[in-house]
PASEBA-1860 file (N, C-alpha, C; in nm, 3 decimals):
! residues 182
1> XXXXXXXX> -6.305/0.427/2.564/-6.205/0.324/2.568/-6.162/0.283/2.430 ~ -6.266/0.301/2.308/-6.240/0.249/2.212/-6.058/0.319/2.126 ~ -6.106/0.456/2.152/-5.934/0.539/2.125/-5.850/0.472/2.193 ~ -5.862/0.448/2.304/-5.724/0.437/2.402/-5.693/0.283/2.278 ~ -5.795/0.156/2.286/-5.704/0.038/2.219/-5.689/0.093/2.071 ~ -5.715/0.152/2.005/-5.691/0.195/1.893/-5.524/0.251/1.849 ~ -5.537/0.342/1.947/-5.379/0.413/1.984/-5.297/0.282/1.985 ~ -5.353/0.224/2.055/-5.271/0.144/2.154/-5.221/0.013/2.049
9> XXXXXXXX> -5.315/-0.022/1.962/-5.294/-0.129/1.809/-5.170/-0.047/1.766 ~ -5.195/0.123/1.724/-5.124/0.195/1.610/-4.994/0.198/1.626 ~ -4.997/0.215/1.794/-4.845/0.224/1.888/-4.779/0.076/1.840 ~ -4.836/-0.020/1.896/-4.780/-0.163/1.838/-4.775/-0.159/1.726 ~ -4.820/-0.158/1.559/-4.780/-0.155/1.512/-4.627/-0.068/1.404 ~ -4.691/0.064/1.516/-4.538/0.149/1.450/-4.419/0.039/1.514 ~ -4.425/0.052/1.679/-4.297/-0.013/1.689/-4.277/-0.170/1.575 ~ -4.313/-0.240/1.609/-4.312/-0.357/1.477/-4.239/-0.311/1.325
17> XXXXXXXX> -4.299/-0.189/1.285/-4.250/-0.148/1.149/-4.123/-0.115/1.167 ~ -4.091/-0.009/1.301/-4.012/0.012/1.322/-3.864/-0.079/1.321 ~ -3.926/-0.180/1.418/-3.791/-0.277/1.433/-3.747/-0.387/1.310 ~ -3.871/-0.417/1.214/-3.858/-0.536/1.148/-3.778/-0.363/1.002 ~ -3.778/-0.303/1.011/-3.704/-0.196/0.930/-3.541/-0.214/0.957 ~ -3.539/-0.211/1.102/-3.403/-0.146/1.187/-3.333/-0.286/1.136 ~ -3.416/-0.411/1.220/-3.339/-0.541/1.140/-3.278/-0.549/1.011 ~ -3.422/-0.505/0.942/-3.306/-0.473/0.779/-3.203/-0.423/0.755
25> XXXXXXXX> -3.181/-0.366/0.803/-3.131/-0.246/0.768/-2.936/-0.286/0.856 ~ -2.975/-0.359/0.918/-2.879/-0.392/1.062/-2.829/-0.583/0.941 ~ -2.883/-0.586/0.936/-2.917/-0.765/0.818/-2.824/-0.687/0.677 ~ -2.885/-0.553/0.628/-2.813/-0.574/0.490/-2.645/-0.491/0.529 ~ -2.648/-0.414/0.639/-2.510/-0.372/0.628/-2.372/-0.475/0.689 ~ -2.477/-0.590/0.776/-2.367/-0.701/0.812/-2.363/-0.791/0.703 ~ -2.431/-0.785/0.562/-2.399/-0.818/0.415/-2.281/-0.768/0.323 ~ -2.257/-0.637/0.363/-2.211/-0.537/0.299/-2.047/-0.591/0.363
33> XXXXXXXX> -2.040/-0.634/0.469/-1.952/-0.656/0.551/-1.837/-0.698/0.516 ~ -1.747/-0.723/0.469/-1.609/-0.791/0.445/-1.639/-0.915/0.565 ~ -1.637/-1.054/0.541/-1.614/-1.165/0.595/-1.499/-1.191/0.683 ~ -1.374/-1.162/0.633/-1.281/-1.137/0.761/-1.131/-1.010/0.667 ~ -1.055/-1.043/0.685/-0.932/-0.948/0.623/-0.807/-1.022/0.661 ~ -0.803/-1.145/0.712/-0.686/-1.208/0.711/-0.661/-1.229/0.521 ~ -0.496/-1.317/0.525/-0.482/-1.316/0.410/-0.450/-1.505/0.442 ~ -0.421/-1.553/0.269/-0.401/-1.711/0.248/-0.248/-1.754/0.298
41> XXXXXXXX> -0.236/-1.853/0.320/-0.098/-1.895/0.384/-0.011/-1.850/0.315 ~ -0.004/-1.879/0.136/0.116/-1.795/0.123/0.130/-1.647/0.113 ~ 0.035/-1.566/0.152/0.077/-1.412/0.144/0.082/-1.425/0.298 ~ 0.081/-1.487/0.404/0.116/-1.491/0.543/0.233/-1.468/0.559 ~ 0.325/-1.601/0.509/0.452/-1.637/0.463/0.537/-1.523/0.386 ~ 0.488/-1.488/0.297/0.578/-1.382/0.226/0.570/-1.238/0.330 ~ 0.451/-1.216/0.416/0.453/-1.140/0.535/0.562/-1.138/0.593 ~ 0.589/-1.272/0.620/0.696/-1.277/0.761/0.790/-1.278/0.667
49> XXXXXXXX> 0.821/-1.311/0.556/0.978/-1.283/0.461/0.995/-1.152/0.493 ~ 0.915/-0.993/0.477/0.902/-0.928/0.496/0.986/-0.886/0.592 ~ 0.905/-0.898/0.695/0.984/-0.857/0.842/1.079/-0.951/0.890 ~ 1.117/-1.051/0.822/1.270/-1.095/0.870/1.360/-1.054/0.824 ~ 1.342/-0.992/0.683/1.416/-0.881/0.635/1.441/-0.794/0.678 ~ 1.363/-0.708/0.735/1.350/-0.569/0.827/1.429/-0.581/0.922 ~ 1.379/-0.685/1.012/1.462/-0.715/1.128/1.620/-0.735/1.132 ~ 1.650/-0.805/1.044/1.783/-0.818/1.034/1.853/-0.747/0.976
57> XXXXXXXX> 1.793/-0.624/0.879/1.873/-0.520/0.844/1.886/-0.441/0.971 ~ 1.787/-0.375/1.089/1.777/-0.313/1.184/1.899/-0.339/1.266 ~ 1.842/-0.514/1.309/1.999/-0.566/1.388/2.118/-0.542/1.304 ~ 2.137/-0.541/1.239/2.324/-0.546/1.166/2.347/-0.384/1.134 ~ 2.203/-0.312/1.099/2.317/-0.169/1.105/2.318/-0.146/1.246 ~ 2.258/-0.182/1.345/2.267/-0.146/1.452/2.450/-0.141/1.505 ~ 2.463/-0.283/1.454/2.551/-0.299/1.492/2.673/-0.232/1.455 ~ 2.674/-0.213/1.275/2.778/-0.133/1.213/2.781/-0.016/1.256
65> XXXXXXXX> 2.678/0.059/1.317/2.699/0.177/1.389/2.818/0.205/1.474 ~ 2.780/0.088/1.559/2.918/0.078/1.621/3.029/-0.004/1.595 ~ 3.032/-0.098/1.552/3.224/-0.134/1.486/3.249/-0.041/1.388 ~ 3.195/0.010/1.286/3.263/0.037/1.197/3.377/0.170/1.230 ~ 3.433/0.151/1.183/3.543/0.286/1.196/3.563/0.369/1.079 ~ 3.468/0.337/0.958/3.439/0.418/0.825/3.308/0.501/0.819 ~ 3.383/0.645/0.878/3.180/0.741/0.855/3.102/0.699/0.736 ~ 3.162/0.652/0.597/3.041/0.591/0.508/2.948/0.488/0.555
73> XXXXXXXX> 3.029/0.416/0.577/2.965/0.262/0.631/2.867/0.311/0.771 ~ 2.927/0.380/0.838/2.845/0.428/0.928/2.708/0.488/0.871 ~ 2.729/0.593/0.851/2.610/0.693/0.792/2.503/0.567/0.668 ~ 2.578/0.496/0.591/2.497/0.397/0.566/2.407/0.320/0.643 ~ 2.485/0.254/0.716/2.413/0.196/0.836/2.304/0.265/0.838 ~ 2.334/0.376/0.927/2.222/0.489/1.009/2.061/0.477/0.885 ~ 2.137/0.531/0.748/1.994/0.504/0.631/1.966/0.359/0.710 ~ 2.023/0.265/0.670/1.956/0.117/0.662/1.841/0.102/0.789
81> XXXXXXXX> 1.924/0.166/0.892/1.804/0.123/1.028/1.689/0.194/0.974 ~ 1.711/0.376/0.977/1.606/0.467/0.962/1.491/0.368/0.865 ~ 1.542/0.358/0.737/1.452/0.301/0.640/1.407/0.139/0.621 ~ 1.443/0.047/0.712/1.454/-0.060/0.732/1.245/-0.049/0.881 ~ 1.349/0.034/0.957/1.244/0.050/1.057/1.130/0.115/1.025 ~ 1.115/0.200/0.943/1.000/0.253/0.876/0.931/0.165/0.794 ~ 1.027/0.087/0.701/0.980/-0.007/0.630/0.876/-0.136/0.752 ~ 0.963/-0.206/0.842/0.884/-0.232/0.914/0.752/-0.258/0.993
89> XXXXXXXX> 0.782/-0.107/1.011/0.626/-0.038/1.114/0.521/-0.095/0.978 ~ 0.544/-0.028/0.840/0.412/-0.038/0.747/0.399/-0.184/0.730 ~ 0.539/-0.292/0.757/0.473/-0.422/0.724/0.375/-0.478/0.874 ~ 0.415/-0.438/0.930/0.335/-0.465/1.107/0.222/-0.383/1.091 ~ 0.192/-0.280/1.023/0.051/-0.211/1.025/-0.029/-0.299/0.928 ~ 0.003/-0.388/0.811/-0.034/-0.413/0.755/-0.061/-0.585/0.769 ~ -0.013/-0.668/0.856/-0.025/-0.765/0.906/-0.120/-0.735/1.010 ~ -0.147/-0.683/1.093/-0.230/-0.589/1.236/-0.381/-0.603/1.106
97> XXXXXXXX> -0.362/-0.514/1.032/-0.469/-0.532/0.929/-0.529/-0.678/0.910 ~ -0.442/-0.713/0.882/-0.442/-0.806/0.819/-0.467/-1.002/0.898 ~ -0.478/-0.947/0.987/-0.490/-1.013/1.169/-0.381/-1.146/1.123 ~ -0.236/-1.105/1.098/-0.095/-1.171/1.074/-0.047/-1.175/1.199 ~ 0.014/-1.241/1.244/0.151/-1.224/1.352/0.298/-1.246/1.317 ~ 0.340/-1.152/1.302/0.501/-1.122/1.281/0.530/-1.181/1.391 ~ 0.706/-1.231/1.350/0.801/-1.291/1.401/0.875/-1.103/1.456 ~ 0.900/-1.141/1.591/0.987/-1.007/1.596/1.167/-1.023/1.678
105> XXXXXXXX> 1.166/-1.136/1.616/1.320/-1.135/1.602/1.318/-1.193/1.490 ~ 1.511/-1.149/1.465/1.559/-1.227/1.306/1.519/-1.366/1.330 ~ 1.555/-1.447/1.227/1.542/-1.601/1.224/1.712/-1.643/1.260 ~ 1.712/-1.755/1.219/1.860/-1.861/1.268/1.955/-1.790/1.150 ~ 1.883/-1.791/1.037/1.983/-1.755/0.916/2.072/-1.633/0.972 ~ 1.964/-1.511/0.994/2.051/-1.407/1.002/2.079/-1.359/1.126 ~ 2.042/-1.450/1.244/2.122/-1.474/1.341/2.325/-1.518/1.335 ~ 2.272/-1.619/1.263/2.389/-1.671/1.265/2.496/-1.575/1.184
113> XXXXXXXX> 2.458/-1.488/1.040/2.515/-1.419/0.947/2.562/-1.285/1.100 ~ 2.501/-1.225/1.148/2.512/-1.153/1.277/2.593/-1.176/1.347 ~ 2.622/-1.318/1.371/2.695/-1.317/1.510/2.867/-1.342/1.413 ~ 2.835/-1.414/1.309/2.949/-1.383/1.232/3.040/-1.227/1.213 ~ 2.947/-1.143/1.173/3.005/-1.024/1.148/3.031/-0.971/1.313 ~ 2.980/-0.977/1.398/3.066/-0.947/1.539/3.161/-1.031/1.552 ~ 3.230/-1.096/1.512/3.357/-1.172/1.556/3.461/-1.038/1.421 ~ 3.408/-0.936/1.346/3.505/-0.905/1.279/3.495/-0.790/1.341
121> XXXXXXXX> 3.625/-0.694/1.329/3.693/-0.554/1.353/3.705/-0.476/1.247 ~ 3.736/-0.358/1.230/3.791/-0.239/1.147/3.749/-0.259/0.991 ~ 3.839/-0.263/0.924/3.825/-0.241/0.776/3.732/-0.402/0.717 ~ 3.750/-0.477/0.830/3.744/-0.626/0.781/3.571/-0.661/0.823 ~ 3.553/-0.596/0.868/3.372/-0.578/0.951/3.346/-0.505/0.824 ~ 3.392/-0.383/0.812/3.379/-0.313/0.718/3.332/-0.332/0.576 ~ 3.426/-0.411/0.523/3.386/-0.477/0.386/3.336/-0.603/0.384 ~ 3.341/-0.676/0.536/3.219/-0.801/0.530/3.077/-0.749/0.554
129> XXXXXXXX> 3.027/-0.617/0.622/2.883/-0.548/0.651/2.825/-0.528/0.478 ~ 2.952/-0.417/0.389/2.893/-0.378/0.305/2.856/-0.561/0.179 ~ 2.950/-0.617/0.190/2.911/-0.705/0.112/2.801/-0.777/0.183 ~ 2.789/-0.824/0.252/2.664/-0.930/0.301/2.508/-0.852/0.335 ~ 2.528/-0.762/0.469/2.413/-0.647/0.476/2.354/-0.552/0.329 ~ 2.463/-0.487/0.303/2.459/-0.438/0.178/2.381/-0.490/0.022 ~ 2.521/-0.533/0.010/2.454/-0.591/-0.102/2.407/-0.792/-0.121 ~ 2.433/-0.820/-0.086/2.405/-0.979/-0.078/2.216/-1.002/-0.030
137> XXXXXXXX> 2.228/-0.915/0.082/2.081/-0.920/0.165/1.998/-0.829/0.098 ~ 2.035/-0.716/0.022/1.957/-0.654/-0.054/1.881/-0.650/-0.178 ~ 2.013/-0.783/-0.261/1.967/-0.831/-0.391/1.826/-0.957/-0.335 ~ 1.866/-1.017/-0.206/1.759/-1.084/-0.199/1.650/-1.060/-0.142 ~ 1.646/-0.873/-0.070/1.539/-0.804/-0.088/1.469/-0.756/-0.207 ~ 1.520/-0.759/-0.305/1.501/-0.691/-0.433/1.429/-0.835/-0.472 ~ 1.434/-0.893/-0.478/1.387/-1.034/-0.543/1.249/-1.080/-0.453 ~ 1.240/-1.068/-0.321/1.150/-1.119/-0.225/1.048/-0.996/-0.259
145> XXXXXXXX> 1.072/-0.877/-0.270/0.936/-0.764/-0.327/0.879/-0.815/-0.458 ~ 0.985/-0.831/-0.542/0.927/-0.857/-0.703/0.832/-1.023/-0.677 ~ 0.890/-1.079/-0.574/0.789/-1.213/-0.589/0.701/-1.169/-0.501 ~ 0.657/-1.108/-0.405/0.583/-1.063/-0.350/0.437/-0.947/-0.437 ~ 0.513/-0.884/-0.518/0.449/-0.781/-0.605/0.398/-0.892/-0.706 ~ 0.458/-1.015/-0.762/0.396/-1.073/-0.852/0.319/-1.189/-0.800 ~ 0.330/-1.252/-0.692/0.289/-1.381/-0.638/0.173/-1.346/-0.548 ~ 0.177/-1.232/-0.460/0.038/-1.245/-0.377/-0.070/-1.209/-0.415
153> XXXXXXXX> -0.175/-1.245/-0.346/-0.303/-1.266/-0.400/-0.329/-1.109/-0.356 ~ -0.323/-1.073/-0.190/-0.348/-0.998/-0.119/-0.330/-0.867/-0.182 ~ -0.383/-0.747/-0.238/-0.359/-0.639/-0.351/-0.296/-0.544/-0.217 ~ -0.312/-0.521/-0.086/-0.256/-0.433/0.012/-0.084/-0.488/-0.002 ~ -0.085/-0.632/-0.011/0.018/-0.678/0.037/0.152/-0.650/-0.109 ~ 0.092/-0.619/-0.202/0.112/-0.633/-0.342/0.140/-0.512/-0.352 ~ 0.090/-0.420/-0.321/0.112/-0.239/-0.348/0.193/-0.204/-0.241 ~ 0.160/-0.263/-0.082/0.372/-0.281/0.011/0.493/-0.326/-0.060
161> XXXXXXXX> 0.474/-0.450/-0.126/0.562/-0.472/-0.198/0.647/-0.373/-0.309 ~ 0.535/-0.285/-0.379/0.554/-0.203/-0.491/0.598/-0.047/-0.441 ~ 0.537/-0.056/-0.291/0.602/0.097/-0.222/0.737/0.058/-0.221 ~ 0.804/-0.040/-0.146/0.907/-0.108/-0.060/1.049/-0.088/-0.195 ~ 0.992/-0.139/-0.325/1.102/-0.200/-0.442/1.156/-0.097/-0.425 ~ 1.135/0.026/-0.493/1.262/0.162/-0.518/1.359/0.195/-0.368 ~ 1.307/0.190/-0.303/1.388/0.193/-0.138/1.480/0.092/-0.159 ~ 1.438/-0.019/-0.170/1.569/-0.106/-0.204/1.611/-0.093/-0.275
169> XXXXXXXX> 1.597/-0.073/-0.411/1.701/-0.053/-0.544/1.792/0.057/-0.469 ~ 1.764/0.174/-0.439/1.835/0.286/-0.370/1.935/0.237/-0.314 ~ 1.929/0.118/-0.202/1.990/0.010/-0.142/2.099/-0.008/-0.133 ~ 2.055/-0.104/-0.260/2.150/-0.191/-0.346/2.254/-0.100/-0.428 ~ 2.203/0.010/-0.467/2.335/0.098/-0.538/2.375/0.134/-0.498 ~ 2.346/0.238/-0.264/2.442/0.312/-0.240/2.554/0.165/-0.179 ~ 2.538/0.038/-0.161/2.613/-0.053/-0.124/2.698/-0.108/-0.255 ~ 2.642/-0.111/-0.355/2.769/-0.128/-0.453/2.881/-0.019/-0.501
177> XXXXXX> 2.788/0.106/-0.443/2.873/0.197/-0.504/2.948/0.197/-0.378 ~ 2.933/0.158/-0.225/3.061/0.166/-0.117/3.133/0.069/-0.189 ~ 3.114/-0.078/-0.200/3.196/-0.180/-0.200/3.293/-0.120/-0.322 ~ 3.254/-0.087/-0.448/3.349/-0.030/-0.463/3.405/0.078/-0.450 ~ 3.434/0.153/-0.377/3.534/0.253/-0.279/3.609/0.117/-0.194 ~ 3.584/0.006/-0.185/3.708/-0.076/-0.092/3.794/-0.152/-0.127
END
């Protein structure tokens, strides 16, 4: 009998070593852990600047797709959604990250700038899309990355910003270079 409790101590103590190990081990990698991955109110905020941007470029070329009666302005458009909506998706992957909730409609501003440019037709839609969509909304994309690239804390949110800038500069020149063609 004396083996059998002997075993029977050795058995208890492996498991014991065993588990007060596993604990460790389970203790130092929920150390290792990142605490959470949200970001501070104002890189939240400059989030949703983000995608109200997006959004409302999406809605208005949507729209110039169809009023316009100029294949530039058109085929512009078409870039703006393509790269607007791509732009997008990475700010929504990165809020998702980032456990953010995007707004997924425009706001009042560019609601209202929207419902304006549907009350216009032909040449006159035309050169109100490229000036306002174009270039007006783009210079203040160009400005909302650079404060974004310089103001957030968040370094993911900071290197979106720094992917995002040259896409817009691109932007902003093929829309100045339409406006003037009008």
């Amino acid at each position: 009998m004396y083996p059998i409790r002997m075993h029977t101590k050795i058995a208890v103590l492996a498991l014991l070593a065993v588990g007060t190990i596993g604990f460790a081990c389970a203790a130092d990698k929920a150390v290792k852990a990142p605490a959470t991955s949200a970001v501070n109110n104002d890189d939240r905020n400059l989030m949703e600047q983000l995608a109200q941007a997006n959004i409302a470029e999406i809605e208005v070329a949507k729209l110039a797709q169809g009023k316009s009666t100029d294949q530039d302005v058109k085929n512009f458009a078409r870039q703006m959604q393509t790269d607007h909506s791509k732009a997008l998706q990475e700010v929504n992957a990165l809020a998702k990250a980032k456990q953010v909730k995007l707004p997924v409609t425009a706001d009042d501003k560019h609601k209202a700038a929207l419902t304006r440019l549907k009350a216009l037709d032909g040449a006159q839609f035309d050169k109100e899309y490229i000036a306002q969509a174009g270039m007006s909304d783009h210079k203040e994309a160009k400005a909302l990355v650079g404060k974004v690239s310089s103001e957030a804390r968040d370094p993911d949110l900071k290197a979106l910003a720094d992917k995002l800038a040259p896409t817009i500069q691109h932007h902003l020149e093929m829309a100045e270079k339409l406006h003037a063609q009008r």
